[in-house]
N, CA and C atoms as a LAMMPS dump frame, in Angstrom:
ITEM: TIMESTEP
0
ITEM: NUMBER OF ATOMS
360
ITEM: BOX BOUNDS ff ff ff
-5.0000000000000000e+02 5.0000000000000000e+02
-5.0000000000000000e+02 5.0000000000000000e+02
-5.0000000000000000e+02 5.0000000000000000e+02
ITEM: ATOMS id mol type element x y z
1 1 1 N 36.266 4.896 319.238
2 1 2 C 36.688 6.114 319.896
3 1 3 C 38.021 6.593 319.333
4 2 1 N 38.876 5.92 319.327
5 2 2 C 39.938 5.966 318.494
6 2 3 C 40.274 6.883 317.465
7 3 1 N 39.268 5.928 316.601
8 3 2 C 38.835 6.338 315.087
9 3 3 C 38.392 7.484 315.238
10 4 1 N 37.961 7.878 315.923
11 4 2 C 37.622 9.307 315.582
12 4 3 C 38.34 10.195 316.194
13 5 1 N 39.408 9.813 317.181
14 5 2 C 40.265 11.049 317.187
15 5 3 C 41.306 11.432 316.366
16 6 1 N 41.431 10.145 315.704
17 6 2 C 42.091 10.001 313.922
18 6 3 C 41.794 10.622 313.127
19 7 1 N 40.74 10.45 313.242
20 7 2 C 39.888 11.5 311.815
21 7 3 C 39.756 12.972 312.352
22 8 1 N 39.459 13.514 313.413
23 8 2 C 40.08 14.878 314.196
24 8 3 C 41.575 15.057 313.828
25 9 1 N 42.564 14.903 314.335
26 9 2 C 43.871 14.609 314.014
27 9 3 C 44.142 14.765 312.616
28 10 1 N 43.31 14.055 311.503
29 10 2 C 43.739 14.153 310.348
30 10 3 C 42.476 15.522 309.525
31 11 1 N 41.82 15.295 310.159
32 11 2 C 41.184 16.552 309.542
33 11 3 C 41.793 17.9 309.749
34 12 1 N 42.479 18.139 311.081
35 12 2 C 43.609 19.514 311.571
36 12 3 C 44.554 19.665 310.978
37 13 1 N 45.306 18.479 310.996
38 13 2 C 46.369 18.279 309.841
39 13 3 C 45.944 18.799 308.544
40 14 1 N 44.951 18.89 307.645
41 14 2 C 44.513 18.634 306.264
42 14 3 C 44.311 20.198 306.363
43 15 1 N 43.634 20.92 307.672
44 15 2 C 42.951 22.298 307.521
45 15 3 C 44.051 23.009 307.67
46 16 1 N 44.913 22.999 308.279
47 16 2 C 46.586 23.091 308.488
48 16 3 C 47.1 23.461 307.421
49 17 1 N 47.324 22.708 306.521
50 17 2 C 48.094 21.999 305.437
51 17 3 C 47.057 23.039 304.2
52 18 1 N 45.672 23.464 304.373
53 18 2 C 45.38 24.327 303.251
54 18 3 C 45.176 25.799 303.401
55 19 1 N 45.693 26.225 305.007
56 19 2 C 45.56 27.397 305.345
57 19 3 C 47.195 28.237 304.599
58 20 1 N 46.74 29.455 304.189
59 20 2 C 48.235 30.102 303.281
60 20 3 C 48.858 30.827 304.582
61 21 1 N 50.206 31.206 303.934
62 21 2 C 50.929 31.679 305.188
63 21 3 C 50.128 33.098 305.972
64 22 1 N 49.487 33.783 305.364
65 22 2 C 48.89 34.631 305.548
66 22 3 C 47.585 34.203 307.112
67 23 1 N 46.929 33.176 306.504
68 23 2 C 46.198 32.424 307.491
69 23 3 C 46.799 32.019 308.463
70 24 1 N 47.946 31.929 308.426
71 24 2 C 48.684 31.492 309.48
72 24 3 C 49.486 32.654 310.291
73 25 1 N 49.232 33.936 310.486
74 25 2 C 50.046 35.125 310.267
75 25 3 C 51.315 35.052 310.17
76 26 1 N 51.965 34.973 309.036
77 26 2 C 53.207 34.578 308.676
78 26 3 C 53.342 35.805 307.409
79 27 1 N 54.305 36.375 307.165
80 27 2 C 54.664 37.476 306.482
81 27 3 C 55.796 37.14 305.334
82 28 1 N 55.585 37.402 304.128
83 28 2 C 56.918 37.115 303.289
84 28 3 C 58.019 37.968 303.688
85 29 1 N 59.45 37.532 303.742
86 29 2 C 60.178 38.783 304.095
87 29 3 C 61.611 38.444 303.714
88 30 1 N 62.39 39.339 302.744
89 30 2 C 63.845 39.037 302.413
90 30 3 C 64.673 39.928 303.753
91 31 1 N 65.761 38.698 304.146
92 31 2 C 66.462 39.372 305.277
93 31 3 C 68.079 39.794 304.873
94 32 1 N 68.544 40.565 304.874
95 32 2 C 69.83 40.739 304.774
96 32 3 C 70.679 40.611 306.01
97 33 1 N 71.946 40.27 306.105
98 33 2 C 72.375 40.063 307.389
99 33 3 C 74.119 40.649 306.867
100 34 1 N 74.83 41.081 308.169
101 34 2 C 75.892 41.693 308.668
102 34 3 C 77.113 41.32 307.458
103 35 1 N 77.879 40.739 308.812
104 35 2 C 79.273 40.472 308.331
105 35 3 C 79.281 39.545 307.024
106 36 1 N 78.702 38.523 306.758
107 36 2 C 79.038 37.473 305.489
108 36 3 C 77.843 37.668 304.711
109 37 1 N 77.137 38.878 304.776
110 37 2 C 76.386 39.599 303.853
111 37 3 C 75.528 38.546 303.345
112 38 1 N 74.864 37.897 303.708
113 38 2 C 74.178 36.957 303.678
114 38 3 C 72.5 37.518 302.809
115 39 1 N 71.707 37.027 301.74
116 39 2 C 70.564 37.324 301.443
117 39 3 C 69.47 36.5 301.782
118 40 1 N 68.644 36.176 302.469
119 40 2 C 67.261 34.776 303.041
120 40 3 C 66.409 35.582 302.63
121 41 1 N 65.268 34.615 301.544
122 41 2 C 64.062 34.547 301.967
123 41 3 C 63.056 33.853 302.37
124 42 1 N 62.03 34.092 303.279
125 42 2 C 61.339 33.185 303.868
126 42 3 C 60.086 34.08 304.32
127 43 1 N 59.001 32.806 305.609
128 43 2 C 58.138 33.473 306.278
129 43 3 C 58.476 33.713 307.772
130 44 1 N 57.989 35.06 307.909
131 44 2 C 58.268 35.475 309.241
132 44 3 C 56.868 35.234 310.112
133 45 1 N 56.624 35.272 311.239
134 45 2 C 55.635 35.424 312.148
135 45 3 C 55.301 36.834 312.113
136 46 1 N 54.107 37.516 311.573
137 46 2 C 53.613 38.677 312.059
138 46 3 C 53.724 39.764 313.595
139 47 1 N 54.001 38.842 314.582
140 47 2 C 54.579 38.956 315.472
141 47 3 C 55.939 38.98 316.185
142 48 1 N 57.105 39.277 315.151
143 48 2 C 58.413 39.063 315.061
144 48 3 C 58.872 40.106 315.508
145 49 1 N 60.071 40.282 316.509
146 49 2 C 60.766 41.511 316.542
147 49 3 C 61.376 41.753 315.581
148 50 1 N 61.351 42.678 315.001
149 50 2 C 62.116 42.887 313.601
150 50 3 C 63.248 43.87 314.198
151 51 1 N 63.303 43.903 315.583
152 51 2 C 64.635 45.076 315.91
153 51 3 C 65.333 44.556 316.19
154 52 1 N 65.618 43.175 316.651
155 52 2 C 65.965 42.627 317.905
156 52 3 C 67.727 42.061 317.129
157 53 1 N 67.603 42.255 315.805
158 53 2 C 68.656 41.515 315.45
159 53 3 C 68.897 40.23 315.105
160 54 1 N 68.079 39.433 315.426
161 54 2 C 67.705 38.13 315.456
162 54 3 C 66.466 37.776 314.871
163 55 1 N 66.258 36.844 313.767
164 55 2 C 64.882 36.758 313.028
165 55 3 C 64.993 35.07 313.024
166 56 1 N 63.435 34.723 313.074
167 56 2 C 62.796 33.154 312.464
168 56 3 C 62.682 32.853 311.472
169 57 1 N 63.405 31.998 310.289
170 57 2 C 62.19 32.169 309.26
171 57 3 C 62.179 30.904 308.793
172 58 1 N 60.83 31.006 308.369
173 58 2 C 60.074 29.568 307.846
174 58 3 C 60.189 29.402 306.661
175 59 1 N 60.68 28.025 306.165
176 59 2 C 60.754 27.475 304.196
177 59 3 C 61.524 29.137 303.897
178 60 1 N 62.793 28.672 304.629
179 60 2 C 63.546 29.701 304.403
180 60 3 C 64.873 29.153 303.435
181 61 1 N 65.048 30.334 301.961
182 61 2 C 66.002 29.978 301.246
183 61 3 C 66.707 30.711 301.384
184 62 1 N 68.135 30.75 300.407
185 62 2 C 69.339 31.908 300.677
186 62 3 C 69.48 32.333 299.048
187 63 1 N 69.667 33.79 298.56
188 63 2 C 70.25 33.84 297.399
189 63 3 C 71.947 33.494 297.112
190 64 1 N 72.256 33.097 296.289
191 64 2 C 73.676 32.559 296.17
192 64 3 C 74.531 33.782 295.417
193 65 1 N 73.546 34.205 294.436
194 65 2 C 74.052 34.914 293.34
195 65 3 C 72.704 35.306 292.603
196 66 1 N 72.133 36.772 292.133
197 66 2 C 71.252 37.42 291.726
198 66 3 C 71.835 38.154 290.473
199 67 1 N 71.003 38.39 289.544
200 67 2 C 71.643 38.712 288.119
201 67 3 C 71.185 40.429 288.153
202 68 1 N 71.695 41.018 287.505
203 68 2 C 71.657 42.884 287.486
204 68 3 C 70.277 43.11 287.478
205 69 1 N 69.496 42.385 286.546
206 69 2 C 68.175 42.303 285.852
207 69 3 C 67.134 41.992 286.791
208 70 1 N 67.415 41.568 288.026
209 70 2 C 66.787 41.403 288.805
210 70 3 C 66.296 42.503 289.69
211 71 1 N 66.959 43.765 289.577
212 71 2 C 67.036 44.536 290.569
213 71 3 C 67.529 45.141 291.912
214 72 1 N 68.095 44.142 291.901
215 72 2 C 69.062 44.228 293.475
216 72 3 C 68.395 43.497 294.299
217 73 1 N 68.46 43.695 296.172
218 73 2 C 68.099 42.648 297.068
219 73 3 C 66.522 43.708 297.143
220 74 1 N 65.966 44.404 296.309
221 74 2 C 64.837 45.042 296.986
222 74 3 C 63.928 44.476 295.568
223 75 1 N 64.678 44.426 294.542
224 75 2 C 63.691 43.394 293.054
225 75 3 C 63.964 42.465 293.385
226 76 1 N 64.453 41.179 294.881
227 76 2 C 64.018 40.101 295.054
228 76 3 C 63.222 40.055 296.002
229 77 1 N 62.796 40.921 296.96
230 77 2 C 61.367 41.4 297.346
231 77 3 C 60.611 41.518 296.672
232 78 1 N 60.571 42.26 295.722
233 78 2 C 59.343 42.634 294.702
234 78 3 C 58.919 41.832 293.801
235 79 1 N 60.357 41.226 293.429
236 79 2 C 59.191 39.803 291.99
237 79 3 C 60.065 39.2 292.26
238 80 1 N 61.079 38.834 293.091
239 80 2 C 61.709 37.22 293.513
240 80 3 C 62.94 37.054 291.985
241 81 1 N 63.546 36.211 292.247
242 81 2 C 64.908 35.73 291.368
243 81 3 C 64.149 35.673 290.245
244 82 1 N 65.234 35.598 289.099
245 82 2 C 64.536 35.174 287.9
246 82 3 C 65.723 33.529 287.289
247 83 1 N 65.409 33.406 286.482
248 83 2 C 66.573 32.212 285.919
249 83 3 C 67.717 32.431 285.574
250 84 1 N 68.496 33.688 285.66
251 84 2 C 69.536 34.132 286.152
252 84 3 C 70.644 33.858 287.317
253 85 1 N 69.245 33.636 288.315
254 85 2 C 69.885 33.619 289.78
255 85 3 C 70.024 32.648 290.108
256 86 1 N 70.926 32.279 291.143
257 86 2 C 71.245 31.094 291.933
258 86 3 C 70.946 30.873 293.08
259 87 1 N 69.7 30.289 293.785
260 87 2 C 69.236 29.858 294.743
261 87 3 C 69.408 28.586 295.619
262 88 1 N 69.585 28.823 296.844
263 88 2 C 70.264 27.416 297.789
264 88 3 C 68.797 26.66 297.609
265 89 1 N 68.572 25.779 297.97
266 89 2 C 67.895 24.751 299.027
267 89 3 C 66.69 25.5 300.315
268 90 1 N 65.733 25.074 300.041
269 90 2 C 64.566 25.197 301.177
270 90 3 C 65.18 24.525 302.11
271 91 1 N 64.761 25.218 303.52
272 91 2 C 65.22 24.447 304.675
273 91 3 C 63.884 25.083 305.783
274 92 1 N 63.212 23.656 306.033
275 92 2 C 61.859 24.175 307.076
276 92 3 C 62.555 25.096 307.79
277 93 1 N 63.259 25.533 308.872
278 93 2 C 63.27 27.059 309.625
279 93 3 C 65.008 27.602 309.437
280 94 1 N 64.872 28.793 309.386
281 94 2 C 66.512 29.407 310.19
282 94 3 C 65.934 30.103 310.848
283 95 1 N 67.479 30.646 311.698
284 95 2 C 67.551 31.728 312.767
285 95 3 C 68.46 31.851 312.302
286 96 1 N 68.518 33.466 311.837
287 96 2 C 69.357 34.19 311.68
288 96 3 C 69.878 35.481 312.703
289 97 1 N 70.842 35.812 312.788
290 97 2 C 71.178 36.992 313.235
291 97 3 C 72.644 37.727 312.71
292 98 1 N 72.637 39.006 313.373
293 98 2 C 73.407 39.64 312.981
294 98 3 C 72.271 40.49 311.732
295 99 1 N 70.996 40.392 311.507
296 99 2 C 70.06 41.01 310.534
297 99 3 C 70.122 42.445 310.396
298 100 1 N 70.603 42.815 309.078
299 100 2 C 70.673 44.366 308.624
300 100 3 C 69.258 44.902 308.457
301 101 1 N 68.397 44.318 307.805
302 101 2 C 67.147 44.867 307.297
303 101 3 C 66.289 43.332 306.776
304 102 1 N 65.153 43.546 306.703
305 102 2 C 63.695 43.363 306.524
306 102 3 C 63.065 43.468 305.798
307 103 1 N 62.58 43.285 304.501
308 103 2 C 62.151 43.733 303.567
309 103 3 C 61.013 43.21 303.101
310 104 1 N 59.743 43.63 303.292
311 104 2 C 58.743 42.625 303.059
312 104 3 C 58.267 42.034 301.685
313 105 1 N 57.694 40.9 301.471
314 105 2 C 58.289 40.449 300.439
315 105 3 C 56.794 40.352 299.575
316 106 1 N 56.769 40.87 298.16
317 106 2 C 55.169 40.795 297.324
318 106 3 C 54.452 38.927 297.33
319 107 1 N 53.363 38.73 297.089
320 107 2 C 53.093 37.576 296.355
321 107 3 C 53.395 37.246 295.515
322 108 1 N 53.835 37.938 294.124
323 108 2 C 54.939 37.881 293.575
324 108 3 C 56.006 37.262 293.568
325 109 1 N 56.675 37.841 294.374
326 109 2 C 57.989 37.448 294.789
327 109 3 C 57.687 35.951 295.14
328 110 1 N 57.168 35.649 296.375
329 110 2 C 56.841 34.397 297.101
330 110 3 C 56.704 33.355 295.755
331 111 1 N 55.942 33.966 294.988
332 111 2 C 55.808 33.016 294.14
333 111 3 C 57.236 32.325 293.873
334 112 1 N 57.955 33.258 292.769
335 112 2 C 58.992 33.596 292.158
336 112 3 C 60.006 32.494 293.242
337 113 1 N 60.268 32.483 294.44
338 113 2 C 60.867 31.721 295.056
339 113 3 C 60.457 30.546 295.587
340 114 1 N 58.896 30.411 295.465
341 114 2 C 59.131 28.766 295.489
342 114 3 C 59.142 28.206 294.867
343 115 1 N 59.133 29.033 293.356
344 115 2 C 59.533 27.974 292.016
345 115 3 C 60.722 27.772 291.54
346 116 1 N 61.856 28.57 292.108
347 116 2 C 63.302 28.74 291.728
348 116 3 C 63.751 27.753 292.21
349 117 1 N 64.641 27.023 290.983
350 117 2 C 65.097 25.893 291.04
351 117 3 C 66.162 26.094 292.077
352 118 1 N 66.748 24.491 292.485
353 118 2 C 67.867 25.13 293.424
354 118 3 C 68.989 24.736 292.108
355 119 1 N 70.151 25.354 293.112
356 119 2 C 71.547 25.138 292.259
357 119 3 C 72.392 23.842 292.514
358 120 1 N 72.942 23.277 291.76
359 120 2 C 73.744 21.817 292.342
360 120 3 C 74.793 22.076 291.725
């Protein structure tokens, strides 16, 4: 009996684990924020207040430093950093606030940032 709520358990886990953020309604999205001008990108919940000032975000990174060539904070929406840029560290969730804008983010991009190395 056990055993098989193990193998339930690990089969959810596994279907979990191959569903994309999309399947999960989760949204790519670069956030800009207020006073220490802060750049994150991450996944949002499809269901997010995006007014509220306050955002979630999931396997959320920070830009450190973005190169001209990149486009600004709206060409790291669109195709993500290039090897130019300087990217923090993945961190499973933030909460941010103080959020200026929202910017939803391409597949592209997503890509582009979970392959960007971090900086040390």
């Amino acid at each position: 009996m056990n055993r098989k709520k193990n193998d339930d358990n690990g089969k959810a886990a596994a279907d979990e684990a191959a569903q994309t953020p999309s399947d999960r309604g989760e949204i790519a999205v670069l956030v800009t924020t207020g006073a220490h001008r802060g750049v994150f990108f991450g996944w949002a919940s499809n269901d997010s207040n995006f007014r509220s000032g306050a955002l979630r975000l999931l396997r959320a990174r920070n830009c450190i430093a973005w190169s001209r060539s990149v486009g600004g904070v709206f060409g790291l929406a669109a195709t993500g950093p290039n090897a130019e840029c300087r990217i923090g560290a993945q961190v499973p969730a933030l909460r941010l606030a103080d959020v200026n804008s929202v910017t939803e983010g391409t597949a592209e991009a997503a890509a582009a940032w979970g392959a960007a190395p971090c900086v040390s």
